[in-house]
Gaussian input, Z-matrix of N, CA and C with variables (Angstrom, degrees):
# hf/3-21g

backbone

0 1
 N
 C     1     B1
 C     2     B2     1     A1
 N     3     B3     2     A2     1     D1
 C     4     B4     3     A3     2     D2
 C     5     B5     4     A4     3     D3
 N     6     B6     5     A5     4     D4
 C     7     B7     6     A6     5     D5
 C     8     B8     7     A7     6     D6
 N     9     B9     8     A8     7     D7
 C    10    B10     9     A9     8     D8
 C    11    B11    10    A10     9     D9
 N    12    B12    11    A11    10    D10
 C    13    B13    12    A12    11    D11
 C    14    B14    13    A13    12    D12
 N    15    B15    14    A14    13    D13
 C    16    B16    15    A15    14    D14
 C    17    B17    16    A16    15    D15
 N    18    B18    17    A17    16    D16
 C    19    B19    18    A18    17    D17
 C    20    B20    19    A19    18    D18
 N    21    B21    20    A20    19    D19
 C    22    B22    21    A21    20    D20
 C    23    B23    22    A22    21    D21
 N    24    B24    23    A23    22    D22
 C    25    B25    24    A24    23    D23
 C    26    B26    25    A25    24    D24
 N    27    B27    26    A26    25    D25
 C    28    B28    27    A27    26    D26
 C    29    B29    28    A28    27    D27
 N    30    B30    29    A29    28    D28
 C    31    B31    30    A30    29    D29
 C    32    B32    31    A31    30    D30
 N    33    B33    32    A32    31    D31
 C    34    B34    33    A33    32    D32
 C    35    B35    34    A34    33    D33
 N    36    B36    35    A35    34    D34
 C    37    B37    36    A36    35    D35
 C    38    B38    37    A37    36    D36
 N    39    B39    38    A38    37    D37
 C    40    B40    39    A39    38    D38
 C    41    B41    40    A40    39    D39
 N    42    B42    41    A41    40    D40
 C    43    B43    42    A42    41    D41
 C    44    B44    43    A43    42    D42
 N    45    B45    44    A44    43    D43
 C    46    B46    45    A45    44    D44
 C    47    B47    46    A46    45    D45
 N    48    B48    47    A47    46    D46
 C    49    B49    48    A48    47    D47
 C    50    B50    49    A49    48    D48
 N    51    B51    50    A50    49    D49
 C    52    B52    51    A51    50    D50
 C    53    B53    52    A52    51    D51
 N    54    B54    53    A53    52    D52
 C    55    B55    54    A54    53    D53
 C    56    B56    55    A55    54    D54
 N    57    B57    56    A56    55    D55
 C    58    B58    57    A57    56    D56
 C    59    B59    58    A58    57    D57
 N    60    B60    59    A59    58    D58
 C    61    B61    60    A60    59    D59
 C    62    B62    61    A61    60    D60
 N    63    B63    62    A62    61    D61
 C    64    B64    63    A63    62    D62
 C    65    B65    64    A64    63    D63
 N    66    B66    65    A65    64    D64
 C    67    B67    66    A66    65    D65
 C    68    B68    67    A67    66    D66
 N    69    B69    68    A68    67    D67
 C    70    B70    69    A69    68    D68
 C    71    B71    70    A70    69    D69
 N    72    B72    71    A71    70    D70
 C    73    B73    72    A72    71    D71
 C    74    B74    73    A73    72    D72
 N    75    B75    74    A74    73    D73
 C    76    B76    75    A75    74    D74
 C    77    B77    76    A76    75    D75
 N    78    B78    77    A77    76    D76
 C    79    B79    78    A78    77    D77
 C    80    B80    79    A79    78    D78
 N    81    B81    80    A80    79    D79
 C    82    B82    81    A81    80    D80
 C    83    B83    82    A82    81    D81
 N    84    B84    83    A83    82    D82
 C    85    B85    84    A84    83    D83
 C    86    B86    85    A85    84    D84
 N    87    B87    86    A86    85    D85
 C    88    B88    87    A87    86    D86
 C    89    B89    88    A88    87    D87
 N    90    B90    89    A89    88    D88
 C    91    B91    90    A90    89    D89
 C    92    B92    91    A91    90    D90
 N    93    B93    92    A92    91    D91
 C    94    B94    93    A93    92    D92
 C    95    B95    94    A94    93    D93
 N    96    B96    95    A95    94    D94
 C    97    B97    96    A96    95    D95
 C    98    B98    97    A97    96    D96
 N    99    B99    98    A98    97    D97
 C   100   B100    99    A99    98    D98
 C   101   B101   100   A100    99    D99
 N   102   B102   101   A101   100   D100
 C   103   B103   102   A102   101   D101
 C   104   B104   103   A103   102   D102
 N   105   B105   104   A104   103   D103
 C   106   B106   105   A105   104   D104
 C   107   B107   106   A106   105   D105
 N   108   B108   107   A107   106   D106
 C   109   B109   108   A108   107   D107
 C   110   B110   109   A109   108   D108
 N   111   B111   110   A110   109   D109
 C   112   B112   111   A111   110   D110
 C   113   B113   112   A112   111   D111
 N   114   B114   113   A113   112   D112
 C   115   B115   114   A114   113   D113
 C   116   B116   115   A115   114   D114
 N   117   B117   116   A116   115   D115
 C   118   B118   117   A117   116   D116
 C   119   B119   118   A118   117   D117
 N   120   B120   119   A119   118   D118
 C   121   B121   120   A120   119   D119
 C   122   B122   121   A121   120   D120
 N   123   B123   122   A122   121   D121
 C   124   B124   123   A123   122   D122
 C   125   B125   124   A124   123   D123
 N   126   B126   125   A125   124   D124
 C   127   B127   126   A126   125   D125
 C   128   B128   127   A127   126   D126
 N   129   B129   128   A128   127   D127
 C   130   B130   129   A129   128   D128
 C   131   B131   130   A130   129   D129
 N   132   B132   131   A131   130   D130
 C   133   B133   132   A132   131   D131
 C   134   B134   133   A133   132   D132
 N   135   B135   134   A134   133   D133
 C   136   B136   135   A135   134   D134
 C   137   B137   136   A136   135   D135
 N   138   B138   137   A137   136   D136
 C   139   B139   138   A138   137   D137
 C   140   B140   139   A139   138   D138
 N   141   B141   140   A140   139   D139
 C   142   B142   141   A141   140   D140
 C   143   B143   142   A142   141   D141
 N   144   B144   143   A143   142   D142
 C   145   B145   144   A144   143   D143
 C   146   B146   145   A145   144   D144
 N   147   B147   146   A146   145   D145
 C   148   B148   147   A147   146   D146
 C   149   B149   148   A148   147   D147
 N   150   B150   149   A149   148   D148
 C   151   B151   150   A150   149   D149
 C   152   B152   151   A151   150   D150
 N   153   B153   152   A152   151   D151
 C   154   B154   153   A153   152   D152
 C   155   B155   154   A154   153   D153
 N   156   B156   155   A155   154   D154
 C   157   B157   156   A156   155   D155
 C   158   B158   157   A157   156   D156
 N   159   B159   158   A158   157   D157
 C   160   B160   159   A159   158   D158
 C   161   B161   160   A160   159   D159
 N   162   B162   161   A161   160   D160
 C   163   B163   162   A162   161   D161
 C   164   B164   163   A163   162   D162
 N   165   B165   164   A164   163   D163
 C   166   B166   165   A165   164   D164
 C   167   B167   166   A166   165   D165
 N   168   B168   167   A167   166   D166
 C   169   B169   168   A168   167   D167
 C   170   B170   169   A169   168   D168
 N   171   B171   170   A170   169   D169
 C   172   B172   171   A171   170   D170
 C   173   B173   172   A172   171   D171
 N   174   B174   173   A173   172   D172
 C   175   B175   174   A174   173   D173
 C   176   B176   175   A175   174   D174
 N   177   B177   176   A176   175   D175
 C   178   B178   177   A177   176   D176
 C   179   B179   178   A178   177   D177
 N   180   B180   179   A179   178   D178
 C   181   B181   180   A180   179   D179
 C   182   B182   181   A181   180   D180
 N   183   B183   182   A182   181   D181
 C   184   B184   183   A183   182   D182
 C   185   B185   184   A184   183   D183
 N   186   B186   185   A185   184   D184
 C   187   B187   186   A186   185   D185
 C   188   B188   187   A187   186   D186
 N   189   B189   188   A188   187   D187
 C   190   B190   189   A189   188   D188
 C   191   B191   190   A190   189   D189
 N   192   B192   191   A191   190   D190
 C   193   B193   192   A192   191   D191
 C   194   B194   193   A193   192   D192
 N   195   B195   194   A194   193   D193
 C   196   B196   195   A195   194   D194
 C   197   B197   196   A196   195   D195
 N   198   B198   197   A197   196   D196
 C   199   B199   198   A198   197   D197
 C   200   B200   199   A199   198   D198
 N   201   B201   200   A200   199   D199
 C   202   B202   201   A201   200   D200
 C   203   B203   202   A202   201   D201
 N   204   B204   203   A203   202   D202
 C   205   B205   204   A204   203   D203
 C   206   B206   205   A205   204   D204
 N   207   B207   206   A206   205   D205
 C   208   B208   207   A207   206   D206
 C   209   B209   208   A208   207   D207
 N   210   B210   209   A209   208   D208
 C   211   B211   210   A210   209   D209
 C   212   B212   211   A211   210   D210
 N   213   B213   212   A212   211   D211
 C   214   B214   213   A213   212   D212
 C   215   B215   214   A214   213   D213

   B1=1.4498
   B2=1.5248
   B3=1.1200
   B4=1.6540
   B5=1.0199
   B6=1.5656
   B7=1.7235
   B8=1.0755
   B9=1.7082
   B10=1.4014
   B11=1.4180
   B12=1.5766
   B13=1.3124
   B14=1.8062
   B15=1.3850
   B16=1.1903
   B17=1.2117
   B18=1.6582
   B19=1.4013
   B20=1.6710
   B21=1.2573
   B22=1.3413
   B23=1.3619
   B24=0.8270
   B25=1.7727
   B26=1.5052
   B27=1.6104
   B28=1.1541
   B29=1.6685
   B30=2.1951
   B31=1.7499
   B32=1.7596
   B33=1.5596
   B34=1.6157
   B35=1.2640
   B36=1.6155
   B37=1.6030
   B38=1.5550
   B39=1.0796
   B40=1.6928
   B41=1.3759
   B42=1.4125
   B43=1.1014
   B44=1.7764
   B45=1.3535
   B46=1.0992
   B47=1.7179
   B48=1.0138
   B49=1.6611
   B50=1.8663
   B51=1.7568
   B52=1.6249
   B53=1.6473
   B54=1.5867
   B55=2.0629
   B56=1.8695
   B57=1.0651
   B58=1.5749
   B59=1.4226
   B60=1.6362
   B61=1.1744
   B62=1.8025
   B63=1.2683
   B64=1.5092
   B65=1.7030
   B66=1.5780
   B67=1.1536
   B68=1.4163
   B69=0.8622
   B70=2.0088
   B71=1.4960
   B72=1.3350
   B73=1.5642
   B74=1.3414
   B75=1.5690
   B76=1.4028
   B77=1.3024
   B78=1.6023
   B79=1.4463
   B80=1.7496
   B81=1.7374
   B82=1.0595
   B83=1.9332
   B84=1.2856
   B85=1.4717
   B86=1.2590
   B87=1.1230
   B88=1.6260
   B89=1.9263
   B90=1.1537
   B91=1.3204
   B92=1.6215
   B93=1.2228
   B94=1.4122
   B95=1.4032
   B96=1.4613
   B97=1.5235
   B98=2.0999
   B99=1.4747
   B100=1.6671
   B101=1.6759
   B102=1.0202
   B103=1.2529
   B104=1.4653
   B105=1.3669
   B106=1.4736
   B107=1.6128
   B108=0.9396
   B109=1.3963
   B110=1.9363
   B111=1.2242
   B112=1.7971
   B113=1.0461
   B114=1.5604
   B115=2.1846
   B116=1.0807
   B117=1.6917
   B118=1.1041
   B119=1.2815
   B120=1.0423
   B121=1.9887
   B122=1.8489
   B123=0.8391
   B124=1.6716
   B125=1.3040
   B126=1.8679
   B127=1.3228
   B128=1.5919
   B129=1.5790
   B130=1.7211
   B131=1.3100
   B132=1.1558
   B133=1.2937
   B134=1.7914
   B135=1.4940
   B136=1.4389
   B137=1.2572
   B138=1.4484
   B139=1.4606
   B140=1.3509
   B141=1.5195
   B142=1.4872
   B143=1.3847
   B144=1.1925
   B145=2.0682
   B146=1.8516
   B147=1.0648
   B148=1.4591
   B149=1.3156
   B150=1.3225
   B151=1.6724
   B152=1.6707
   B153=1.1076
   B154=1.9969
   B155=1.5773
   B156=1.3856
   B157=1.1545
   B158=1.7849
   B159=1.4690
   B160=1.7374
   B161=1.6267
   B162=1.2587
   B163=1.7993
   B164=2.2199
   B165=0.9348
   B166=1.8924
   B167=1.8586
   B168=1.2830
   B169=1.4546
   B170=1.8004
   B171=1.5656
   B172=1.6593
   B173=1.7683
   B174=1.1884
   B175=1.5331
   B176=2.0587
   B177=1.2880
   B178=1.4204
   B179=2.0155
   B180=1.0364
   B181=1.1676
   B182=1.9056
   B183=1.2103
   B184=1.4037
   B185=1.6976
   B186=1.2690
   B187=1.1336
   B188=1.9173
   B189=1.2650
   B190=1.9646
   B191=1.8823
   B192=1.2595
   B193=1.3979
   B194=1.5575
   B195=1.6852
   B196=1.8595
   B197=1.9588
   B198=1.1246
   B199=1.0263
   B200=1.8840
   B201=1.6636
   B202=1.8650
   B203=1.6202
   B204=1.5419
   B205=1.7478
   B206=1.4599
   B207=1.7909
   B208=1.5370
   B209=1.4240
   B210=1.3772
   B211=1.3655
   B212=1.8938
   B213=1.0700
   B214=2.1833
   B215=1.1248
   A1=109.57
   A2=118.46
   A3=122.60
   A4=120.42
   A5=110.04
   A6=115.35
   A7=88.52
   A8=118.02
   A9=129.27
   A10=129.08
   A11=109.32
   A12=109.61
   A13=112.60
   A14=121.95
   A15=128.19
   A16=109.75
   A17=106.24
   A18=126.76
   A19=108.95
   A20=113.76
   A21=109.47
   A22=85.20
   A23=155.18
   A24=125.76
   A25=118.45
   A26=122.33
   A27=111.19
   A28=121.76
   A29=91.40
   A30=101.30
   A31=104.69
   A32=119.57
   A33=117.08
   A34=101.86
   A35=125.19
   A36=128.51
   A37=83.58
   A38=141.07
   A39=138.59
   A40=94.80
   A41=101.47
   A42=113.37
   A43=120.75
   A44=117.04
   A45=141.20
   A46=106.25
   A47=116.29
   A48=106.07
   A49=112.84
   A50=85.51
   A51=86.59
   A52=125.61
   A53=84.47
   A54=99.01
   A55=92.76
   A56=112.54
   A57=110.56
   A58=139.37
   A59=92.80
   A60=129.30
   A61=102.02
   A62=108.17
   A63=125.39
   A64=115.08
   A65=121.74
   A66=104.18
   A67=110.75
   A68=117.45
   A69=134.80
   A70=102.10
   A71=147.00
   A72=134.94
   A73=92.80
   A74=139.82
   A75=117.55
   A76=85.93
   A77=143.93
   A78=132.90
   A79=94.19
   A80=93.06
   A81=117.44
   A82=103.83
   A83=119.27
   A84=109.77
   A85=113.82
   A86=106.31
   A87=135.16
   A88=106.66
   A89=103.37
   A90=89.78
   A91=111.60
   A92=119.13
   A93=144.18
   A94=102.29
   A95=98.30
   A96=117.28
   A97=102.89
   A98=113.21
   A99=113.61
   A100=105.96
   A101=135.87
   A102=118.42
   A103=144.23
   A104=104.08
   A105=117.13
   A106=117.88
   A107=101.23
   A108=102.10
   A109=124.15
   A110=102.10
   A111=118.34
   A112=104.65
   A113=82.47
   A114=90.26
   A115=85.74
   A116=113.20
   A117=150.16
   A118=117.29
   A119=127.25
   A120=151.22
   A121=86.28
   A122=114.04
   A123=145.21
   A124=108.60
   A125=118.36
   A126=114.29
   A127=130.19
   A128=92.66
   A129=95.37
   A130=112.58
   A131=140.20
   A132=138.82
   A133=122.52
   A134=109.27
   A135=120.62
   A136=82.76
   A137=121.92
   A138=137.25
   A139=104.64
   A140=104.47
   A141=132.85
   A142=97.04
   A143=106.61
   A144=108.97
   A145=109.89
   A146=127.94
   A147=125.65
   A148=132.07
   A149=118.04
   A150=117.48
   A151=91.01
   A152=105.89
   A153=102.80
   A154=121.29
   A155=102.78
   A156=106.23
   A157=120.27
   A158=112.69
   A159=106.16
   A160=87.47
   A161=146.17
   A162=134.11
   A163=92.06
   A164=95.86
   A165=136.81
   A166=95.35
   A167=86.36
   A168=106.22
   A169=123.40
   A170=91.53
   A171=121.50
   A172=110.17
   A173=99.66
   A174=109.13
   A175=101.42
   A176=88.91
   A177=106.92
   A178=111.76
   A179=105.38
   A180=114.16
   A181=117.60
   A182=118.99
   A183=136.49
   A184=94.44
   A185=138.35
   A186=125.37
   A187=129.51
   A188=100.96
   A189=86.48
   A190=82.35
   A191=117.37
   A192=124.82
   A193=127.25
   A194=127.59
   A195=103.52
   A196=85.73
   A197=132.13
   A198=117.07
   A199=72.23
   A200=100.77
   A201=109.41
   A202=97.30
   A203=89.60
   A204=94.77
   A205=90.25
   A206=100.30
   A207=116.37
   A208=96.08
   A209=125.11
   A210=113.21
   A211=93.25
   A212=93.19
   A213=90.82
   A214=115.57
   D1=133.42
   D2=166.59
   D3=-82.41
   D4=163.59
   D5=-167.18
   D6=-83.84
   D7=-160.52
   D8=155.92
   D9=-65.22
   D10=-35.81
   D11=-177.10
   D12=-82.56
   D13=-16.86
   D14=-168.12
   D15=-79.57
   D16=-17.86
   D17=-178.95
   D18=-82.55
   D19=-35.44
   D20=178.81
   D21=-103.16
   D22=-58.22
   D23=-163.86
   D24=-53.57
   D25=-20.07
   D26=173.34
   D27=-77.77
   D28=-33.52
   D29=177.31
   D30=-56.15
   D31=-37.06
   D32=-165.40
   D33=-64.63
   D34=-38.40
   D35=-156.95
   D36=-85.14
   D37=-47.84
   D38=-168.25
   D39=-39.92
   D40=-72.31
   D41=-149.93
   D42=-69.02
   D43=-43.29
   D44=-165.14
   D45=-112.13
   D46=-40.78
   D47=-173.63
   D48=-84.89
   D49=-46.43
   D50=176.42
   D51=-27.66
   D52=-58.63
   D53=-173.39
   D54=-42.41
   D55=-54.39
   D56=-176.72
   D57=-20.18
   D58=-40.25
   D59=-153.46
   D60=-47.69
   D61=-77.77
   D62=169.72
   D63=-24.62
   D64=-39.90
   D65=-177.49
   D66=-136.05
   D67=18.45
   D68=171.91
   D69=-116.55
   D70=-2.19
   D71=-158.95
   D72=-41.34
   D73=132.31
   D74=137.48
   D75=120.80
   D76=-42.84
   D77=-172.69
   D78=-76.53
   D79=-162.61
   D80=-153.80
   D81=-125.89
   D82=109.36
   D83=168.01
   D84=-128.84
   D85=151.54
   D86=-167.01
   D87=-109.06
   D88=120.75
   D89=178.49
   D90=-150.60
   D91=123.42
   D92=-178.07
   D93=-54.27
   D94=141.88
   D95=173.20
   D96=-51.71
   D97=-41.53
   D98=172.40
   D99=-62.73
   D100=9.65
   D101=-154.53
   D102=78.39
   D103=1.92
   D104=-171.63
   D105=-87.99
   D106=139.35
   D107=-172.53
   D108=-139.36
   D109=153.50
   D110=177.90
   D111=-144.87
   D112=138.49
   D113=169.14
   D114=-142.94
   D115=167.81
   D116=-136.48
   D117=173.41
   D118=128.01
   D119=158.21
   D120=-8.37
   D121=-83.70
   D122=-148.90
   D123=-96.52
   D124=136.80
   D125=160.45
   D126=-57.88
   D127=-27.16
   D128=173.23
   D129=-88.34
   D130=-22.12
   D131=141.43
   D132=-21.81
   D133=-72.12
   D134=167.43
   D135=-35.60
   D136=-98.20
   D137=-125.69
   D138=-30.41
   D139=-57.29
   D140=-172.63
   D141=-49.70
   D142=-78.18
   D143=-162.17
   D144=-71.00
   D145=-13.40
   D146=129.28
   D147=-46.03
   D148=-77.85
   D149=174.78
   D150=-33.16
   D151=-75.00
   D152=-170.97
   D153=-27.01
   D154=-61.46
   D155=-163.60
   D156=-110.46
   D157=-6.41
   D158=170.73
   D159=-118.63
   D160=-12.25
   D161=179.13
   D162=96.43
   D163=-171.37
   D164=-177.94
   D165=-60.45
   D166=153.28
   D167=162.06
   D168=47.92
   D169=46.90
   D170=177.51
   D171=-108.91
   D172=167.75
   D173=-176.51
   D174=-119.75
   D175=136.87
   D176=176.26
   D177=-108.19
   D178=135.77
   D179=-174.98
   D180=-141.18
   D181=125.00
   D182=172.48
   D183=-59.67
   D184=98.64
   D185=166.83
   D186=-53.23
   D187=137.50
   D188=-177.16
   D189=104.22
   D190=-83.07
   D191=-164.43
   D192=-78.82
   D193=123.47
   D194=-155.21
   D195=-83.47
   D196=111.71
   D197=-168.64
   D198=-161.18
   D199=111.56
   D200=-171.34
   D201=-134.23
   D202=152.55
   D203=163.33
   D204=-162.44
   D205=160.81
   D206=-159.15
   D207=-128.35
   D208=156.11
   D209=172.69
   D210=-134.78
   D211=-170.21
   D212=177.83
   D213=-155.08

C-alpha cells in the first residue's frame, strides 16, 4: 500500500515527468505539487533551480527511472 505522498509522486511523474521521457532520459526534474516543473543535468542542480523557482515541498525525479525524493 502507498503512503500519501507516493501516491502523488507517482500521479506528478505520470503525469508530468513521463512526457519527458523521450528527450530528458537520464536528467533530473523537479516538479511542484501545481504542476510546475525544472530539469536539470544533476540532482543538485534540480534541487537548486526548484527551491528558486517553484519554493519547498516538491518532488525530484531521475527521469526514465521511478527513483524520487522530496524535501520541505
Amino acid at each position: 500500500m502507498q503512503n500519501p505522498k507516493e501516491k502523488i509522486a507517482n500521479k506528478l511523474y505520470t503525469h508530468y515527468g513521463k512526457p519527458l521521457e523521450k528527450k530528458h532520459w537520464g536528467e533530473y526534474v523537479a516538479i511542484g505539487k501545481n504542476g510546475k516543473t525544472v530539469i536539470a543535468p544533476t540532482l543538485t542542480g534540480a534541487v537548486k533551480k526548484a527551491v528558486a523557482a517553484i519554493g519547498a515541498e516538491n518532488f525530484v525525479f531521475k527521469v526514465g527511472d521511478r527513483f524520487v525524493a522530496t524535501w520541505l
